[in-house]
C-alpha positions in Angstrom: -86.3 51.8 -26.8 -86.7 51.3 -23.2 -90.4 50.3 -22.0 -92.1 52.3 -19.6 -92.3 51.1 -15.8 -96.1 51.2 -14.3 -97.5 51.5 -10.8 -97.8 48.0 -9.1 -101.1 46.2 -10.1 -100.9 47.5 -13.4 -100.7 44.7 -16.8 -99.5 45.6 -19.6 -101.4 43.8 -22.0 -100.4 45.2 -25.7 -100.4 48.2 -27.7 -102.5 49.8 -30.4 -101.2 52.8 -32.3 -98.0 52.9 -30.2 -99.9 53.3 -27.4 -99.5 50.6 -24.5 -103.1 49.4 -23.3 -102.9 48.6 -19.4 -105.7 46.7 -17.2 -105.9 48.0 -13.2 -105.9 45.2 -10.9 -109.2 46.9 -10.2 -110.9 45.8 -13.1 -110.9 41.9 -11.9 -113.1 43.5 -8.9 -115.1 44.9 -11.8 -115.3 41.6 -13.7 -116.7 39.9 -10.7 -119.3 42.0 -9.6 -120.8 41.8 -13.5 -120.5 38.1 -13.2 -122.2 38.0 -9.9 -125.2 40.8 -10.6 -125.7 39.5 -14.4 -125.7 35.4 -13.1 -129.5 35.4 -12.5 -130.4 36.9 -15.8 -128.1 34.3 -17.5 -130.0 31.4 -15.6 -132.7 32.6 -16.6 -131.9 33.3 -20.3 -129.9 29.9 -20.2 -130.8 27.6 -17.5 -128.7 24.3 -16.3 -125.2 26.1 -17.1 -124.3 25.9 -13.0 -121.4 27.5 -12.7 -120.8 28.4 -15.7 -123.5 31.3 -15.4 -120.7 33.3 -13.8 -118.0 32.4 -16.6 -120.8 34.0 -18.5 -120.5 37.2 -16.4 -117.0 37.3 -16.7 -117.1 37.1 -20.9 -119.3 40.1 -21.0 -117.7 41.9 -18.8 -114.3 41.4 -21.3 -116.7 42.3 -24.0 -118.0 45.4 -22.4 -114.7 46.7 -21.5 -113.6 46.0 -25.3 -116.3 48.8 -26.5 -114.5 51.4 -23.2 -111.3 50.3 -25.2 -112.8 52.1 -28.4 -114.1 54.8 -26.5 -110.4 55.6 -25.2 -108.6 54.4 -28.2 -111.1 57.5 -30.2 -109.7 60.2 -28.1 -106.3 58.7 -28.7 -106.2 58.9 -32.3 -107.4 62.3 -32.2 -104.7 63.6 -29.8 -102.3 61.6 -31.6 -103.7 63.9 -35.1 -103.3 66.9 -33.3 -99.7 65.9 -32.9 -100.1 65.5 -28.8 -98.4 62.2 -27.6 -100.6 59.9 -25.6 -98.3 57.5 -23.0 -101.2 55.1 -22.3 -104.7 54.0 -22.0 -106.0 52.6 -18.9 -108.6 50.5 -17.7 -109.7 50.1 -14.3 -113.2 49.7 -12.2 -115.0 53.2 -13.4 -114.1 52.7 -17.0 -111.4 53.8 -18.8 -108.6 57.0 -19.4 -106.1 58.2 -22.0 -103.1 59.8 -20.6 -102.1 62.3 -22.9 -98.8 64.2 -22.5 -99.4 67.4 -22.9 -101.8 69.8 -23.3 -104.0 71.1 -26.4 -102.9 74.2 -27.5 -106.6 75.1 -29.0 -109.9 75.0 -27.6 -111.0 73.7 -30.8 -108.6 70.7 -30.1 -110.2 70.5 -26.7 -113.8 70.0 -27.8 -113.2 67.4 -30.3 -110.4 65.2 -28.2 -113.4 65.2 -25.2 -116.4 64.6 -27.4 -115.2 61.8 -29.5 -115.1 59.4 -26.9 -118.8 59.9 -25.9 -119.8 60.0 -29.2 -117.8 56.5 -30.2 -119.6 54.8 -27.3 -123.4 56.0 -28.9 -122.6 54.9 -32.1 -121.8 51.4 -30.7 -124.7 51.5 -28.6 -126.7 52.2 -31.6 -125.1 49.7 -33.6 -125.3 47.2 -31.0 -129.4 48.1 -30.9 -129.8 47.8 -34.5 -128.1 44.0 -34.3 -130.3 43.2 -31.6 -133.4 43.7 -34.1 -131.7 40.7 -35.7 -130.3 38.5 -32.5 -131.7 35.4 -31.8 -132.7 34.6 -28.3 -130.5 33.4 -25.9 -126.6 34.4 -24.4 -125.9 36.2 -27.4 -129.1 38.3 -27.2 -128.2 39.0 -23.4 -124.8 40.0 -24.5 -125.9 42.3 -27.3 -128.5 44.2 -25.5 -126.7 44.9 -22.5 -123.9 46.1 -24.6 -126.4 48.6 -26.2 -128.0 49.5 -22.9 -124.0 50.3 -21.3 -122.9 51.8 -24.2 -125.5 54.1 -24.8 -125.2 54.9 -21.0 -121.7 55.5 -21.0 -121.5 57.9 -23.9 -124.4 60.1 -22.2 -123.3 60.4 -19.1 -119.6 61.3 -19.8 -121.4 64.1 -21.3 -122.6 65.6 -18.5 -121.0 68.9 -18.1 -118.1 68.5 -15.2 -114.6 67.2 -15.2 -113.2 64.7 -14.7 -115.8 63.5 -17.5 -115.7 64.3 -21.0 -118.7 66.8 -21.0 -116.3 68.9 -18.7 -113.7 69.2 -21.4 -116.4 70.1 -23.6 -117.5 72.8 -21.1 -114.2 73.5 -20.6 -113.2 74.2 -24.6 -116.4 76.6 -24.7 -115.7 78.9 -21.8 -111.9 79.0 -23.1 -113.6 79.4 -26.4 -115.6 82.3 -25.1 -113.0 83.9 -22.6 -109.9 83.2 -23.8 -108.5 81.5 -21.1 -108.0 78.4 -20.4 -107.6 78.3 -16.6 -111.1 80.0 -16.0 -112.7 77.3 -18.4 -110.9 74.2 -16.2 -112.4 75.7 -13.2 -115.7 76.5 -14.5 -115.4 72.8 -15.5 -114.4 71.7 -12.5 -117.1 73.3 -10.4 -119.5 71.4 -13.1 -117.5 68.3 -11.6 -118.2 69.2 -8.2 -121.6 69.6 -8.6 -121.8 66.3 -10.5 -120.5 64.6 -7.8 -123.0 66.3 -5.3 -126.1 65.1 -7.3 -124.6 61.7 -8.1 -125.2 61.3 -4.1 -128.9 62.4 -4.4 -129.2 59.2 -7.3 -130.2 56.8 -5.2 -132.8 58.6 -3.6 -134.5 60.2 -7.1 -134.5 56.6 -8.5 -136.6 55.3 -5.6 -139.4 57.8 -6.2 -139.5 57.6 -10.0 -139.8 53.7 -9.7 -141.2 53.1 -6.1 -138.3 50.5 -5.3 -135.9 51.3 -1.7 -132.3 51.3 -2.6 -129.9 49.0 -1.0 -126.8 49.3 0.6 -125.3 48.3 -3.0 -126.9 51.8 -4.3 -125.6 53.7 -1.9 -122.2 51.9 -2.0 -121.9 52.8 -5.6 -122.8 56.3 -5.4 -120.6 57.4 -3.1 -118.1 55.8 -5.4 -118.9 57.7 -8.4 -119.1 60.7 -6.2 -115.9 60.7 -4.5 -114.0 60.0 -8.4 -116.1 63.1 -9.9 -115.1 65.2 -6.3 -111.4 64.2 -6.5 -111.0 64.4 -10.1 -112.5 68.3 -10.6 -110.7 68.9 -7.4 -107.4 67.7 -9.0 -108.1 69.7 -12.2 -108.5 72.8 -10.4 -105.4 72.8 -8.2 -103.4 71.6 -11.7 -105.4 74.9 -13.4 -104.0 77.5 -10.2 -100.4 75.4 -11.3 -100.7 76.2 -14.8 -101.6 79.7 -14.1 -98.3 80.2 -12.4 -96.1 78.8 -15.4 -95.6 82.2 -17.1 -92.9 83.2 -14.4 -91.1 79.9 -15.6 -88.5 81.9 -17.8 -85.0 80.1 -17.5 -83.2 83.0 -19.2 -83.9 85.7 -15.7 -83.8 83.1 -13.6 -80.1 82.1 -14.4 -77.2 82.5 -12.1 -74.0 84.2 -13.5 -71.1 81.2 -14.7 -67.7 81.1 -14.2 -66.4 77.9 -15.6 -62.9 77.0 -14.5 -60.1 74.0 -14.7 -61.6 70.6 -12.8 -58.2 70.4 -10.7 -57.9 73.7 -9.1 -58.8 74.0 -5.2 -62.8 74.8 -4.3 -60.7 77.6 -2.7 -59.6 79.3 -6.0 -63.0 78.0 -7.8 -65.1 79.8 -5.1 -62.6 83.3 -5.1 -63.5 83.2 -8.8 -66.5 83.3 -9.1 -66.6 86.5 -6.1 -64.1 88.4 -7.7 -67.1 88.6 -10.9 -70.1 87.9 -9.1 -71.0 84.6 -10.2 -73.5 82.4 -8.6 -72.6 78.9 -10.0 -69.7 77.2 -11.1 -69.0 75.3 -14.5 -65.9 72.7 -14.8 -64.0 71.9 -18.2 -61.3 69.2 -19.0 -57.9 69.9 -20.2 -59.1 70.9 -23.4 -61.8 73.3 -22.5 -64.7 71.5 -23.3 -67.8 71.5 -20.4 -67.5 68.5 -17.9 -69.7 69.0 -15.1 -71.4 71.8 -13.2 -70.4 72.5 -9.2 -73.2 71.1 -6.9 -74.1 73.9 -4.8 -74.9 71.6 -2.0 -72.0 69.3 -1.8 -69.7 72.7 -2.2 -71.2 73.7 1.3 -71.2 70.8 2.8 -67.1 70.2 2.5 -66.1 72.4 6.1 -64.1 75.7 4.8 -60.3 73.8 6.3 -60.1 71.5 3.6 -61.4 73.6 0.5 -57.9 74.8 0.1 -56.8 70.8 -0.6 -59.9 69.9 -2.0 -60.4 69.7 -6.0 -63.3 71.5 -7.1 -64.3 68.0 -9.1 -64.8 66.5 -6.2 -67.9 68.6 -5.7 -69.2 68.3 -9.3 -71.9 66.5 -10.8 -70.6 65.3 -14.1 -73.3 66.8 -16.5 -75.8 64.2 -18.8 -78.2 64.2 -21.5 -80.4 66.3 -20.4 -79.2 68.7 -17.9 -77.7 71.1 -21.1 -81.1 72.9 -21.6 -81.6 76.0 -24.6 -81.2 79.7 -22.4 -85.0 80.5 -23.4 -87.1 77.4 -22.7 -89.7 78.3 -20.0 -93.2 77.4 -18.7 -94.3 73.7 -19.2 -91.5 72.9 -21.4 -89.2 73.5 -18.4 -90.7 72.2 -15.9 -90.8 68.6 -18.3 -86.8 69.2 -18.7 -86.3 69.5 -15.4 -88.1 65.8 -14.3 -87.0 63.9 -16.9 -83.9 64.6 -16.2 -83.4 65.6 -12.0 -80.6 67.9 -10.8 -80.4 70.6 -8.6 -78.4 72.9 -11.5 -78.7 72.8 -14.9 -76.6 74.6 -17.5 -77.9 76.9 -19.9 -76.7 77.3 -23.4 -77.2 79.8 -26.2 -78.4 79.0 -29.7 -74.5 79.1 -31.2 -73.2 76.2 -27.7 -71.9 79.4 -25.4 -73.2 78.6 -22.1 -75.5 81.6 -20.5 -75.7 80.7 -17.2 -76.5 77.8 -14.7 -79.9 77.2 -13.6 -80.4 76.2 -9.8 -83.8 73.7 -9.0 -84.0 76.1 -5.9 -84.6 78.9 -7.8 -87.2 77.7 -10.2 -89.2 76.4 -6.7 -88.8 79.5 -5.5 -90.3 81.5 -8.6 -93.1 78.9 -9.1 -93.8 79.7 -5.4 -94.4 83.2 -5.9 -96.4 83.4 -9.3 -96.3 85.4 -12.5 -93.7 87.5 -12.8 -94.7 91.7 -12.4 -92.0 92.3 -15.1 -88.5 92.7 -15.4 -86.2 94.5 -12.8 -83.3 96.6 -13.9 
């Protein structure tokens, strides 16, 4: 089976569950600023290591990342339950993601995909603080209770109630829950995002009056961080919602163009008075022996000047057809727009449930439909 290709900066580094684990280059940054921020405490825990206080750093920050692995790796296996596939899990300098491939098709699926992420990273934080009851003093101590401490952290706030987090898919399974719809409960979500990212700004500032300390540039630095991922990322979700929303009008069958297939060697000339004399829209080709080769390419067709058509095979402007551009006469909605970019073309031939082709479907078209929105019903 052929591997997936991934953005540059992106390692590969195994797979669990059939799912391929990847590392951002990002994280290294990540790695490093733990090593640098935790090097005190591990002098101090540990004194005389030198330079090896940062290696220190650099080990817990593998560790740490480890438990974000579990936290991912949780909603995985649920998806992968609910009989959604998941492509990949990533991890990169604000933790982690799953990238699952389509959508759940219940908001009861929602809920428990989102939560059990949140709720893996507690129950290692809580783990982790029971074994520190037991830990001697030392690195290992260090190690353990700042695993409880990030953990327990972790697994809170991704239940705060805004997308991209987890507590936003919650939020968002309980309005869908409630409403019905899904697209009102992403944006709902979404807003929570929004204001999430709008209070994550105001952080620094409310920790300096609860403790008394000034925040540092470092503070600042990292909130506007956090804020611009949770201000993108509900952003995101609510322009893929108003896409989603739009999906119904997605129907291949009325969006088809009338065929008329016809020999590969006769003149565009004759292939073109064909398909006028019975209205067609698009073009089919077949071999000798009557069986489908390719489908006329509506854009090469006008770009051969009108002199030559008459001398011109019509093969000449057809794209030989592949795996994948045959697509059933009723797919629609998500499933077709998935169709059409796995496999580009600008037509795509449409076949009944018994092989007789229906019609051609043109990209153009499909754009131009997903432009204008739902459907207001048939025309006769």
């Amino acid at each position: 089976m052929e591997r997936a290709t991934y953005p540059p900066g992106t390692l590969r580094i195994g797979s669990i569950a059939g799912v391929d684990v990847l590392v951002r280059s990002s994280w290294l940054l990540v790695a490093l600023l733990i090593a640098f921020l935790l090097a005190p405490r591990v002098e101090q825990v540990q004194p005389g290591l030198g330079a090896l206080k940062y290696v220190a750093g650099i080990a817990f920050a593998v560790l740490l990342y480890l438990s974000v692995l579990l936290h991912e790796m949780a909603h995985a296996v649920v998806a992968q339950r609910y009989g959604l596939g998941v492509k990949s899990i990533s991890l990169h300098f604000l933790g982690g993601a799953t990238e699952i491939d389509s959508e759940t098709r219940r908001p009861g699926q929602e809920f428990t995909i989102a939560v059990v992420g949140p709720l893996t990273s507690i129950a290692v934080g809580l783990l982790a603080l029971a074994l520190l009851t037991v830990t001697p003093d030392g690195l290992l101590r260090l190690a353990v209770g700042g695993l409880a401490g990030a953990n327990l952290v972790i697994g809170v706030l991704n239940l705060v109630p805004g997308l991209p987090l987890d507590g936003g898919r919650v939020l968002k399974s309980l309005v869908w829950k409630i409403t019905h719809n899904v697209h009102r409960g992403t944006i709902v979500a979404a807003w929570g995002g929004r204001v999430a990212a709008v209070m994550v700004l105001g952080w620094p500032l409310l920790v300096s009056r609860m403790t008394g300390n000034a925040p540092d540039v470092f503070d600042y630095l990292m909130a506007c961080i956090i804020a611009a991922f949770l201000w993108s990322g509900a952003t995101a979700s609510m322009v893929n919602a108003r896409i989603r929303r739009r999906l119904p009008a997605l129907q291949a069958r009325p969006l088809a163009r009338r065929v008329v297939a016809v020999p590969n060697g006769v003149p565009i000339t004759e292939a073109v008075r064909r398909a006028q004399d019975i209205g067609a829209g698009a073009i089919v080709v077949h071999a000798g022996d009557d069986r489908l080769s390719g489908v006329v390419s509506e854009t090469a067709l006008l770009a051969t000047p009108e002199e030559r058509r008459a001398w011109v095979p019509v093969s000449s402007v057809t794209r030989t057809i592949e795996q994948g551009m045959v697509l059933g006469a009723d797919i629609a909605g998500e499933d077709l727009l998935k169709a059409m970019s796995s496999t580009p073309a600008e037509e795509y031939v449409l076949v009944e449930t018994d092989g007789t082709i229906f019609g051609v479907l043109a990209t153009a078209d499909v754009d131009r439909a997903f432009a204008e929105g739902p459907a207001k019903g048939p025309t006769k």
